[in-house]
PAZA-973215 format. One line per field, with one value per atom (N, C-alpha, C): y, x negated, z negated; chain. Coordinates in steps of 0.05 Angstrom, whole numbers, always signed. Last residue first. Example, Ala and Ser with C-alpha at 12.3 -4.5 7.8 and 13.67 -1.06 7.14 Angstrom:
BEGIN
py [-45 -21 +1 -114 -90 -66]
px [-257 -273 -258 -264 -246 -264]
pz [-142 -143 -157 -156 -156 -156]
cadena [A A A A A A]
# end
This chain:
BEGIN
py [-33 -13 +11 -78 -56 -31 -115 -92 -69 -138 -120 -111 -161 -148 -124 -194 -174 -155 -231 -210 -192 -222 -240 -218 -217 -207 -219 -266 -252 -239 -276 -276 -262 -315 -285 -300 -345 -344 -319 -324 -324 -329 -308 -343 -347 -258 -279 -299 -228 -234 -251 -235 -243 -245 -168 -187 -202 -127 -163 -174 -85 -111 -137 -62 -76 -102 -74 -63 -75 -76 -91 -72 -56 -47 -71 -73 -74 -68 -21 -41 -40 -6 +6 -24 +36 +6 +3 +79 +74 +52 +93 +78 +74 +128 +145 +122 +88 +103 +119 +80 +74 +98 +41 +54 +56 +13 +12 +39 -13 +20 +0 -39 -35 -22 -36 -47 -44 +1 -19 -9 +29 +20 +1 +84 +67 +62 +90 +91 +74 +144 +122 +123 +173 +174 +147 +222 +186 +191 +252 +248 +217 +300 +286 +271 +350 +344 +311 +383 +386 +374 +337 +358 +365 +307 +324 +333 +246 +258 +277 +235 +248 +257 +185 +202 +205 +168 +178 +190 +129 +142 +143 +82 +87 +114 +64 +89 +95 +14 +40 +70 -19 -13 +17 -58 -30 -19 -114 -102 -69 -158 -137 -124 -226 -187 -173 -284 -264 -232 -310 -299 -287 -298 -317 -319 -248 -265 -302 -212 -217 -244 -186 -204 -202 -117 -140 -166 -97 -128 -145 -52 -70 -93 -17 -40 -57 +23 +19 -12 +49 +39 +9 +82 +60 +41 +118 +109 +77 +138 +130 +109 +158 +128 +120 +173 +174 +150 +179 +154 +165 +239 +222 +204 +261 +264 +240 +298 +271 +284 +309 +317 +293 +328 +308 +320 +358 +361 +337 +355 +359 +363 +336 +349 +361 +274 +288 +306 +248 +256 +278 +230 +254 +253 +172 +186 +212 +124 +147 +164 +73 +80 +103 +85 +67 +78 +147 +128 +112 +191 +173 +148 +242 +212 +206 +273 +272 +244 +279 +294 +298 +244 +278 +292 +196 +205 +228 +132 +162 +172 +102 +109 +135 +55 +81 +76 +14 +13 +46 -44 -14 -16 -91 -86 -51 -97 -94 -84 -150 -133 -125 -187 -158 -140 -216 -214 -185 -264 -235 -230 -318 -305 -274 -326 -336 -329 -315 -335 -346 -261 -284 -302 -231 -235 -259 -205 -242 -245 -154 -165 -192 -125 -146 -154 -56 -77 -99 -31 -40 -61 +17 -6 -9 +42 +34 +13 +99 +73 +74 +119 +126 +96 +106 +112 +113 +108 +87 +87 +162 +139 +116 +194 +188 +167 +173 +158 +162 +187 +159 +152 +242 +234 +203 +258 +257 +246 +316 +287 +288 +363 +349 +323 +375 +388 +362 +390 +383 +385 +385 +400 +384 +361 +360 +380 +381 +361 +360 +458 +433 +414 +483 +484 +464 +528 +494 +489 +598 +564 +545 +659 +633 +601 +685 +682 +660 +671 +677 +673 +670 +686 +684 +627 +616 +631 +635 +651 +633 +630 +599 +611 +676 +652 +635 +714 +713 +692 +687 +684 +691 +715 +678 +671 +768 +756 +725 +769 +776 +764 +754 +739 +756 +796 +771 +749 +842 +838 +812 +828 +835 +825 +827 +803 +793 +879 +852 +832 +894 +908 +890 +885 +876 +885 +901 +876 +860 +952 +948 +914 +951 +970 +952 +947 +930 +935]
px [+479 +495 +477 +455 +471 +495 +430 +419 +427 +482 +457 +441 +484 +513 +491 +452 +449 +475 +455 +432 +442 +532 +502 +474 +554 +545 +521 +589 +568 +562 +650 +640 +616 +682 +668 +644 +739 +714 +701 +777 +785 +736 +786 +787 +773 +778 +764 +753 +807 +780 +772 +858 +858 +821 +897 +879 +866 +939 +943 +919 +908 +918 +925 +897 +878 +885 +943 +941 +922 +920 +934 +919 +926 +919 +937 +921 +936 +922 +878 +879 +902 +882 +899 +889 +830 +846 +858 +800 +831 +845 +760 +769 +786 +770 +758 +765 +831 +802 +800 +890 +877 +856 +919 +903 +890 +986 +968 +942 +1019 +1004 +994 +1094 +1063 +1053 +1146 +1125 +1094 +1161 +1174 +1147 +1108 +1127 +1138 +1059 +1081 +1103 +1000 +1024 +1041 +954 +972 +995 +888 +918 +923 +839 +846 +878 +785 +806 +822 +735 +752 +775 +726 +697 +718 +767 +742 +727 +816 +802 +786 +879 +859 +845 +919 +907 +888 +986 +949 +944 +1028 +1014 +985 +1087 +1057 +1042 +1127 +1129 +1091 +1190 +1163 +1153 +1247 +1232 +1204 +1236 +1254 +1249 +1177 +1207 +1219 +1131 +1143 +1172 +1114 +1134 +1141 +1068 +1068 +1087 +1075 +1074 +1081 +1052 +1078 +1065 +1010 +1013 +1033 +1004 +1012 +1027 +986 +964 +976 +1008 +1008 +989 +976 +989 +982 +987 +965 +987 +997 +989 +970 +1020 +1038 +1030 +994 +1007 +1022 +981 +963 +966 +1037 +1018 +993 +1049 +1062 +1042 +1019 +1011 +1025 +1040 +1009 +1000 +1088 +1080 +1053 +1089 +1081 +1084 +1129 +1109 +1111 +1128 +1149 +1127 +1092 +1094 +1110 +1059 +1083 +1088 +996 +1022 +1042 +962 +971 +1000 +902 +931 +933 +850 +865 +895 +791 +825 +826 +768 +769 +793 +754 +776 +764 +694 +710 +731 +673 +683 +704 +681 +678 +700 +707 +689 +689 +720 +700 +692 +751 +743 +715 +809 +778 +771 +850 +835 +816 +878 +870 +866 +913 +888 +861 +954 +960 +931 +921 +935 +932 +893 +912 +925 +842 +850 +864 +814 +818 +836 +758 +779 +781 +749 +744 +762 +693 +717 +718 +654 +675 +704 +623 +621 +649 +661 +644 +635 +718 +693 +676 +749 +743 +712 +800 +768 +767 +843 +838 +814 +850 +830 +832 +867 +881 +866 +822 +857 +869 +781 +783 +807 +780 +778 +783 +810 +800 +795 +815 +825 +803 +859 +840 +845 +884 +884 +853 +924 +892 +889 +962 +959 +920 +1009 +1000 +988 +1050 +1015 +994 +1090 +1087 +1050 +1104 +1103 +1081 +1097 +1085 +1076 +1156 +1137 +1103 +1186 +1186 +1162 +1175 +1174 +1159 +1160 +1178 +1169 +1125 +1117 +1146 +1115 +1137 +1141 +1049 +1072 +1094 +1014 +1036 +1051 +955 +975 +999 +915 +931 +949 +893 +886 +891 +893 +905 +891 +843 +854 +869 +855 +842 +862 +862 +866 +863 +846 +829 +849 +862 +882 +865 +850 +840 +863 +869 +891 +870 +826 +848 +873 +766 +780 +818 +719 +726 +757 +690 +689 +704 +699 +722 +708 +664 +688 +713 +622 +623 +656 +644 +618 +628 +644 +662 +655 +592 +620 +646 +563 +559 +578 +583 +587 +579 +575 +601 +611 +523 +535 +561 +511 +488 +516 +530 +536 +533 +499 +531 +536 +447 +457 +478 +455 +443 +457 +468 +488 +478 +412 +434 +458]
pz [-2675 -2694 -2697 -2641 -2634 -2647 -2666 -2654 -2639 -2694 -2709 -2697 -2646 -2661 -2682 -2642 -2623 -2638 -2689 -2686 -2663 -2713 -2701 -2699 -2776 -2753 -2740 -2807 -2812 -2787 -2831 -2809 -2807 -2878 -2871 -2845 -2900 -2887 -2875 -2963 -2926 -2916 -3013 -3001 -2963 -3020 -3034 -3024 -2981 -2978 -2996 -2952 -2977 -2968 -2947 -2936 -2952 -2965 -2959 -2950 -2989 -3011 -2999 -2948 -2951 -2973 -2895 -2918 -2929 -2828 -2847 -2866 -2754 -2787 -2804 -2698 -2715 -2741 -2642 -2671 -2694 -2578 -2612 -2628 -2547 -2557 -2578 -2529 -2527 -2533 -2561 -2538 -2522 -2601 -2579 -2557 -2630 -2634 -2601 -2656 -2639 -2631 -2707 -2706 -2667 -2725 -2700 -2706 -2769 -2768 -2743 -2773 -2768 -2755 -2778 -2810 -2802 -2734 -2750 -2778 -2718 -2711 -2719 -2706 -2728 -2717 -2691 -2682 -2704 -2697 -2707 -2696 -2672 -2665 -2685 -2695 -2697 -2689 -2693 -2683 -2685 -2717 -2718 -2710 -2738 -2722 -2725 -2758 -2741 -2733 -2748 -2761 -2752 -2736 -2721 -2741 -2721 -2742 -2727 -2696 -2691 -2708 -2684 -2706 -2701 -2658 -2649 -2673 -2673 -2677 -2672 -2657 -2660 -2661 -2663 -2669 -2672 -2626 -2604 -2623 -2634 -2634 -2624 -2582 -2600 -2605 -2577 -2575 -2590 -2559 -2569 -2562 -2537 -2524 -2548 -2570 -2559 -2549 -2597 -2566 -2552 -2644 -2642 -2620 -2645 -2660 -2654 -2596 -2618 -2626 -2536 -2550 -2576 -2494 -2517 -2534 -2437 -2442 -2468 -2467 -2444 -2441 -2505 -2515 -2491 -2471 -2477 -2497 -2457 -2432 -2444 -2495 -2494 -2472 -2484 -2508 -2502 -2431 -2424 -2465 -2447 -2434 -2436 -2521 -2490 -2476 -2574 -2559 -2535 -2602 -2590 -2571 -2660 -2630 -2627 -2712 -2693 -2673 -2737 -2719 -2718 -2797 -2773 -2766 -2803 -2793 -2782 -2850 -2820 -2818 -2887 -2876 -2864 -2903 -2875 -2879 -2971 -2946 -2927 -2995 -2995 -2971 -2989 -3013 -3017 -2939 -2951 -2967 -2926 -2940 -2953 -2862 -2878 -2904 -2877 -2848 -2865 -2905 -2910 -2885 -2899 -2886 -2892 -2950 -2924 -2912 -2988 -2994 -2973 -2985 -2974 -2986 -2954 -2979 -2964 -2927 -2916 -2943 -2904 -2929 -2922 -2873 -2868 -2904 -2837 -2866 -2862 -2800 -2798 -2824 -2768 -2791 -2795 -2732 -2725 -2743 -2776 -2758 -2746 -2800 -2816 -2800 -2810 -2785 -2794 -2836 -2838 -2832 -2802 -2826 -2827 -2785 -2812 -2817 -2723 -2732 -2770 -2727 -2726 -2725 -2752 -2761 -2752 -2734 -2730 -2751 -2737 -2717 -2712 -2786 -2781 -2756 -2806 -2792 -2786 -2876 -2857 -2823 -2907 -2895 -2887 -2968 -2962 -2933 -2954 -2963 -2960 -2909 -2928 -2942 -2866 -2862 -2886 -2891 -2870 -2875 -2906 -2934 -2916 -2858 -2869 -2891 -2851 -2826 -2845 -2888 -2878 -2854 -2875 -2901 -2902 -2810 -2826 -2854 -2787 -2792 -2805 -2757 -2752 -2763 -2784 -2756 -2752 -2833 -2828 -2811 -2875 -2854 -2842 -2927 -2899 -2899 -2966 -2957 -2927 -2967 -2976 -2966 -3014 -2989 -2990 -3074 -3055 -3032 -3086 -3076 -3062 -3103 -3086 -3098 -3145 -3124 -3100 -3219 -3188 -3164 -3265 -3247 -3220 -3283 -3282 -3265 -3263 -3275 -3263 -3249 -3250 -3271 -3240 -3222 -3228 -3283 -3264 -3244 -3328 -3325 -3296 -3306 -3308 -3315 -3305 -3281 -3284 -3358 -3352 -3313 -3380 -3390 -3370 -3366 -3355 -3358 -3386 -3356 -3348 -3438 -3435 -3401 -3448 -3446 -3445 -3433 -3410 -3420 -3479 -3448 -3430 -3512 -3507 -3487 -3500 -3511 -3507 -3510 -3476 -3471 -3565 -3546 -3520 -3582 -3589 -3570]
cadena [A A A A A A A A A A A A A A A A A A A A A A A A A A A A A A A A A A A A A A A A A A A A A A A A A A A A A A A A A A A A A A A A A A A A A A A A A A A A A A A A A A A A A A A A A A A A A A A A A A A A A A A A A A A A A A A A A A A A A A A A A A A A A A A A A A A A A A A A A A A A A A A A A A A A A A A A A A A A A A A A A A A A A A A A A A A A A A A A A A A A A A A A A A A A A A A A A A A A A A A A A A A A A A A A A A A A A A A A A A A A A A A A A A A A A A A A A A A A A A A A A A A A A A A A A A A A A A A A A A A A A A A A A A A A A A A A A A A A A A A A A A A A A A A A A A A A A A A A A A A A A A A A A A A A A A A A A A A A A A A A A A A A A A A A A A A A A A A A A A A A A A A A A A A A A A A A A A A A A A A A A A A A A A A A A A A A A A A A A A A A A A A A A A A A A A A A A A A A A A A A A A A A A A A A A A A A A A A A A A A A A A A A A A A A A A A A A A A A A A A A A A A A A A A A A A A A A A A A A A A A A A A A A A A A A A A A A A A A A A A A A A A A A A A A A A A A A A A A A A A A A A A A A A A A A A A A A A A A A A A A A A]
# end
């Protein structure tokens, strides 16, 4: 009887300090933090996506990217569990600024970056996405180096808007 409580003293005590409420083990954070301001993150924070056929009025499936930024990290298409990392700020480079000198707006004006624009690298391990925020709009720009305007996924009206099905070679190339 004694061997009994003993076995079920150490095993309650075993199951209990795993999941033990004074444990000093805490969840890692989502994100990290080097110089971001408040306002620039609020900026980033959100559900977007990007449309490749934005300005056309449809929504082009191939090509469509969707990110998801909360202080719990970055989500990239979709996925369930956030990426965590650090994001940095950084003051717009030329070579960043470089990369907006000949894109036009949807309604052929030059792409203009405002005077607070602001560099945002996301980094984790196995991971890299730069944003640029300027004024009202996220620029995402990938391994390519081509910045894509982001829209909030709330403004995109997918109900109404024409969908763009991927052609076959578009499908042999995913």
């Amino acid at each position: 009887m004694n061997k009994r409580i003993f076995l079920a003293s150490v095993l309650s005590i075993c199951i209990a300090g795993c999941d033990s409420p004074f444990s000093d083990e805490k969840e890692a954070p989502g994100l990290s933090f080097v110089n971001v301001h408040d306002n620039d993150f609020e900026k980033l924070s959100g559900h977007w996506v990007y449309n490749p056929a934005k300005c056309e009025g449809k929504i082009k499936i191939h090509g469509l990217l969707e990110y998801k930024f909360s202080e719990s990290g970055l989500s990239v298409g979709g996925a369930q569990m956030p990426l965590t990392g650090t994001l940095i700020s950084k003051q717009i480079s030329a070579e960043v600024e470089d990369l907006f000198s000949n894109m036009k707006t949807c309604s052929g004006n030059p792409v203009t970056l405002a005077s607070e624009t602001r560099h945002l690298q996301f980094e984790s391990k196995s991971y890299k996405l730069a944003f640029v925020v300027s004024g009202e709009d996220v620029w995402a720009i990938e391994g390519n180096g081509k910045p894509y305007l982001l829209e909030r996924f709330s403004d995109v009206d997918f109900k109404s808007s024409e969908i763009i099905e991927p052609t076959q070679k578009e499908l042999s190339n995913i």
